[in-house]
C-alpha positions as CSV (number, residue, x, y, z in Angstrom):
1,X,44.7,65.0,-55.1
2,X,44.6,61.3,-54.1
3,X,44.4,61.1,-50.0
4,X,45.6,58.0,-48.9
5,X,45.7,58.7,-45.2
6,X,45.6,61.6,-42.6
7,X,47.2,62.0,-39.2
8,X,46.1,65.0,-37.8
9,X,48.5,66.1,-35.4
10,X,52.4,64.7,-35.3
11,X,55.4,66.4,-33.1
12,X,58.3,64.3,-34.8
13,X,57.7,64.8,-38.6
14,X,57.9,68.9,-38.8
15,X,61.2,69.9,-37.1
16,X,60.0,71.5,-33.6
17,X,56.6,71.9,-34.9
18,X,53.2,70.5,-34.4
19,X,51.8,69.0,-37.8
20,X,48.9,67.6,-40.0
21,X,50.6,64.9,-42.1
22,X,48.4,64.4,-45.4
23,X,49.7,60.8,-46.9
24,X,49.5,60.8,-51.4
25,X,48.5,57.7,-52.7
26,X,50.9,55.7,-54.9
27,X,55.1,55.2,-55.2
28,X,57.2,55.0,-58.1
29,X,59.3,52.5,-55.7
30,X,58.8,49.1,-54.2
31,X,61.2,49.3,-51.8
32,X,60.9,45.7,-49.7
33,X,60.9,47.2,-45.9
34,X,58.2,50.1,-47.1
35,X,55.6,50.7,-43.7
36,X,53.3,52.2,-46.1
37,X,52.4,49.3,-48.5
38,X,48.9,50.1,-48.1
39,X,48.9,53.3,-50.1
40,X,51.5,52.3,-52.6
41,X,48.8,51.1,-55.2
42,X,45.1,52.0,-56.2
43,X,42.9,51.0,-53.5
44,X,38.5,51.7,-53.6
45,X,37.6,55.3,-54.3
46,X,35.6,55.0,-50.9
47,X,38.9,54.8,-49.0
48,X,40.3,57.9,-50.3
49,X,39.8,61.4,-48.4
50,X,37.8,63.9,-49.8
51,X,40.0,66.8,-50.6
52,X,37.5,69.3,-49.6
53,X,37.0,67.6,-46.2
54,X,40.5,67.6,-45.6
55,X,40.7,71.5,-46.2
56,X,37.8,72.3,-43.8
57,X,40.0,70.4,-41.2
58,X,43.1,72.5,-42.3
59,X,41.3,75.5,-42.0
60,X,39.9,74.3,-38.6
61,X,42.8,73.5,-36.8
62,X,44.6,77.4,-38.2
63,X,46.4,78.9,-35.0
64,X,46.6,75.3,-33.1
65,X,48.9,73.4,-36.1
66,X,52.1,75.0,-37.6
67,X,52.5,73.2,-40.4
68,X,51.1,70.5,-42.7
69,X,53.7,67.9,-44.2
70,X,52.6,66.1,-47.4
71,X,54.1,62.6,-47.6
72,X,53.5,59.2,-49.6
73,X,53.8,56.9,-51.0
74,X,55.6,59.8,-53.6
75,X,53.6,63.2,-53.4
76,X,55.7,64.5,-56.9
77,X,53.3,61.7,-58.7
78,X,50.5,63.3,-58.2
79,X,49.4,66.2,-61.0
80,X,47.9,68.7,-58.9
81,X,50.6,69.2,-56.2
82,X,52.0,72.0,-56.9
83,X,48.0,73.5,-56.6
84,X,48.2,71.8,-53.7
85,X,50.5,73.4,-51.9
86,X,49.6,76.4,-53.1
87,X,46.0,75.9,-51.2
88,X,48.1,75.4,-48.2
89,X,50.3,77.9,-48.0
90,X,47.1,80.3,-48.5
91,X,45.6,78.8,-45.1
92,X,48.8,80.7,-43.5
93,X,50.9,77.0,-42.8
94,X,54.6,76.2,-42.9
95,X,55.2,73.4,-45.8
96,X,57.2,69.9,-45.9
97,X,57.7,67.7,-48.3
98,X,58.8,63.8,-47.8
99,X,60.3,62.9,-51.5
100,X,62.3,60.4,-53.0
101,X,63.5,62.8,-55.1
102,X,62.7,61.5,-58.6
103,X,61.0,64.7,-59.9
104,X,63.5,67.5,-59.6
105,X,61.7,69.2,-61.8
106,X,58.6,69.2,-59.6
107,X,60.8,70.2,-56.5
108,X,62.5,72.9,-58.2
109,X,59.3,74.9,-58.9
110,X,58.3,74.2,-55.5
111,X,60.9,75.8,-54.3
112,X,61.5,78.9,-56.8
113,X,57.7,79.5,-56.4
114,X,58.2,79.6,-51.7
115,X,55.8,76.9,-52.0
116,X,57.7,74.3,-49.6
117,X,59.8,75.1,-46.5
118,X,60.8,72.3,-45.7
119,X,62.2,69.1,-47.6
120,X,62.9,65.4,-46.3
121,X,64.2,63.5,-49.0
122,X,64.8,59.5,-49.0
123,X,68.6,58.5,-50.2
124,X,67.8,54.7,-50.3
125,X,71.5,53.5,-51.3
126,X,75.0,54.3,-52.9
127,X,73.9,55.9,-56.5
128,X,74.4,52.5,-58.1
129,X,72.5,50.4,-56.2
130,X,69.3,52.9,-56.6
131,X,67.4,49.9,-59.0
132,X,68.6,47.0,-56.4
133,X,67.3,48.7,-53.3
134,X,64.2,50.4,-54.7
135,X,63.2,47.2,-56.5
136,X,62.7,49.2,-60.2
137,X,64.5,51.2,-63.0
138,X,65.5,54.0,-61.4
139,X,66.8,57.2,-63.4
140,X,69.9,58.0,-60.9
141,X,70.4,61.4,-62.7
142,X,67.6,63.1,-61.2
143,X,67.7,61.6,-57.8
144,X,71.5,63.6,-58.3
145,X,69.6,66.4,-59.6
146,X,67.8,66.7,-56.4
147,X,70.2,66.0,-54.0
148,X,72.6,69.5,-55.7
149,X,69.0,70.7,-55.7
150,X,68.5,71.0,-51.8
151,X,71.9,71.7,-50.9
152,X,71.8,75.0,-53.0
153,X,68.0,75.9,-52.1
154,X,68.8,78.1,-48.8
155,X,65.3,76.4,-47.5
156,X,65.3,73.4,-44.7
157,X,66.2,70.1,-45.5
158,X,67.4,66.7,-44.7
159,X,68.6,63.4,-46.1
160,X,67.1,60.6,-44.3
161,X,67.9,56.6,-45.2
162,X,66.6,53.5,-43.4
163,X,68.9,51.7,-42.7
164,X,67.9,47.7,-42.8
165,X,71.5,45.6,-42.2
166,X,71.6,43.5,-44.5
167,X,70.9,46.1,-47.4
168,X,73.3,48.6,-47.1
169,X,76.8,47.6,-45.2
170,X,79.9,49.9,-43.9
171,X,81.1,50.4,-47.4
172,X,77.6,51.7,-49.0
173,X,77.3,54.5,-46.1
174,X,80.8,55.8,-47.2
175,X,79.6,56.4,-50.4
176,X,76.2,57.9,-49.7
177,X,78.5,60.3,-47.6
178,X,80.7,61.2,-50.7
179,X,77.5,61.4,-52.5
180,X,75.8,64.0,-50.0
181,X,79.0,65.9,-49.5
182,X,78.5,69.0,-47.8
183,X,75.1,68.7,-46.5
184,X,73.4,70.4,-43.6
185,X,71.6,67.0,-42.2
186,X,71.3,63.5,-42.5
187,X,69.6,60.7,-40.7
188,X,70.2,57.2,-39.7
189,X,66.6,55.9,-39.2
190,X,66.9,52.4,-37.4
191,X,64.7,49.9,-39.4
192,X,61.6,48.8,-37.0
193,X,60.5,45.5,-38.6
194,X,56.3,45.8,-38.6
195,X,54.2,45.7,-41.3
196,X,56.7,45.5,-44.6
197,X,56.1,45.1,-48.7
198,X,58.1,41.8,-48.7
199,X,56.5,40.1,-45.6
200,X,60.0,38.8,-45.3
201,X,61.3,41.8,-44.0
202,X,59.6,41.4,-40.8
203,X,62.1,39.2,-39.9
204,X,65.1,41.8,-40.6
205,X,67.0,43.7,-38.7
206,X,68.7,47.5,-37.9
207,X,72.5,48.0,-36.9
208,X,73.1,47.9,-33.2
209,X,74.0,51.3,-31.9
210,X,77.8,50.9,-31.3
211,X,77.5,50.2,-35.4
212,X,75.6,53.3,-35.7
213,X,78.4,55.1,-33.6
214,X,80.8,53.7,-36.3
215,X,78.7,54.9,-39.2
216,X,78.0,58.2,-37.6
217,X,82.0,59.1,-37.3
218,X,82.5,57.9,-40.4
219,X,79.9,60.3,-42.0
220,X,80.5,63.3,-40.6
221,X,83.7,63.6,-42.5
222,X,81.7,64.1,-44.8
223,X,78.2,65.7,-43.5
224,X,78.1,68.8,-41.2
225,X,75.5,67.1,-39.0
226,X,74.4,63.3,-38.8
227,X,72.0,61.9,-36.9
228,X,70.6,58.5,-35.0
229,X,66.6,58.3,-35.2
C-alpha cells in the first residue's frame, strides 16, 4: 500500500468516533479546488510511510482509537486494498472508506466481504458534468453503480460534495438530488479556499449560508437527511 500521509487521531472524519486517518497516494481525478494536491501524483519513495510502521502504531493505539478511515487521493487505486482492510479489521477496528466511487467493483467486495463499515463517497456534480468538474474522462456508469451500491448496502454511508459557487449553481444541486434519490445522508461541505490544484482556486468562493438554506430545502425533497459542513 502507498502511504501518502497519516493523521493519527481525528474526531470529525469517523461519525462520533475517534480515528486514525491513513491518506493513499494517487487520484484518478484532478479536480481544480483538491486540498490534497500533494498526494495526487508519485512523489520520493522516502516520503511514503512504511506499511509496517503504520501497523505497529495501529496496533498501539488498540482500545484508545475506534476506527481507522482510509482516504486519498482514491484508496480503490491501490491493488492491495482490499488486504488492507482486511489487516485492519483483524486489529479489532471499525472501517471507512472516503471514495469517489469509480470502482464499484472494488466497493462491492468490500462490502459483501464486512470489510468496510462505513462509506463517504464524493458526488462532484450532476451525472453529466462528471468530466467538466473532475477535469478527466470519467465513466459516469460506475460512479451510478456505486451510488445504487450504497443505498442498498444496509452499512453507514454518506454523500458528500464541495460545494465551490461558481462550479455547481441552484440548478446542478436539483439534479444531484434526483440523482441520490432516497438516500440516508448528504453533505454540503463549504469550500475553504487554502492550498488548491489550480492555484486559481484560492481565490474562489463557497455559497453564503442563506444560499445553503435554499439548497438544503430544496434537497430534502429529495434526501431524507441533508446537511451544512
Amino acid at each position: 500500500m502507498q502511504i501518502a500521509g497519516l493523521q493519527k487521531s481525528s474526531l470529525v472524519d469517523y461519525p462520533s468516533k475517534i480515528a486514525a486517518v491513513i491518506f493513499t497516494l494517487g487520484c484518478n481525478f484532478r479536480c481544480p479546488y483538491c486540498h490534497n494536491p500533494n498526494i495526487l501524483t508519485a512523489v520520493s519513495s522516502n516520503k511514503l510511510f512504511d506499511e509496517s510502521a503504520v501497523f505497529d502504531f495501529l496496533k498501539s493505539r488498540r482500545g484508545k482509537l475506534d476506527a481507522v478511515v482510509v482516504s486519498g487521493g482514491e484508496p480503490t487505486l491501490q491493488k492491495d486494498i482490499i488486504s488492507f482492510f482486511e489487516k485492519i479489521k483483524k486489529l479489532g477496528f471499525l472501517t471507512k472508506l472516503d471514495t469517489n466511487g469509480t470502482a464499484p467493483e472494488i466497493l462491492k467486495q468490500l462490502i459483501s466481504c464486512g470489510l468496510v463499515d462505513y462509506v463517504a463517497m464524493d458526488i462532484k456534480s450532476p451525472i453529466d458534468r462528471y468530466p467538466q468538474i473532475a477535469c478527466v474522462d470519467v465513466d459516469t456508469k460506475k460512479i451510478e453503480q456505486s451510488i445504487e451500491l450504497l443505498k442498498s448496502s444496509g452499512i453507514g454511508y454518506e454523500f458528500r460534495t464541495t460545494t465551490v459557487a461558481s462550479q455547481l449553481s441552484f440548478c446542478d444541486f436539483e439534479k444531484i438530488g434526483k440523482m441520490l434519490k432516497g438516500s440516508k445522508s448528504y453533505y454540503l461541505q463549504k469550500f475553504k479556499p487554502d492550498v488548491t490544484l489550480n492555484p486559481q482556486f484560492a481565490y474562489e468562493k463557497t455559497y453564503g449560508d442563506d444560499e445553503f438554506n435554499t439548497i438544503k430545502t430544496m434537497l430534502l425533497k429529495y434526501i431524507d437527511n441533508v446537511y451544512v459542513r
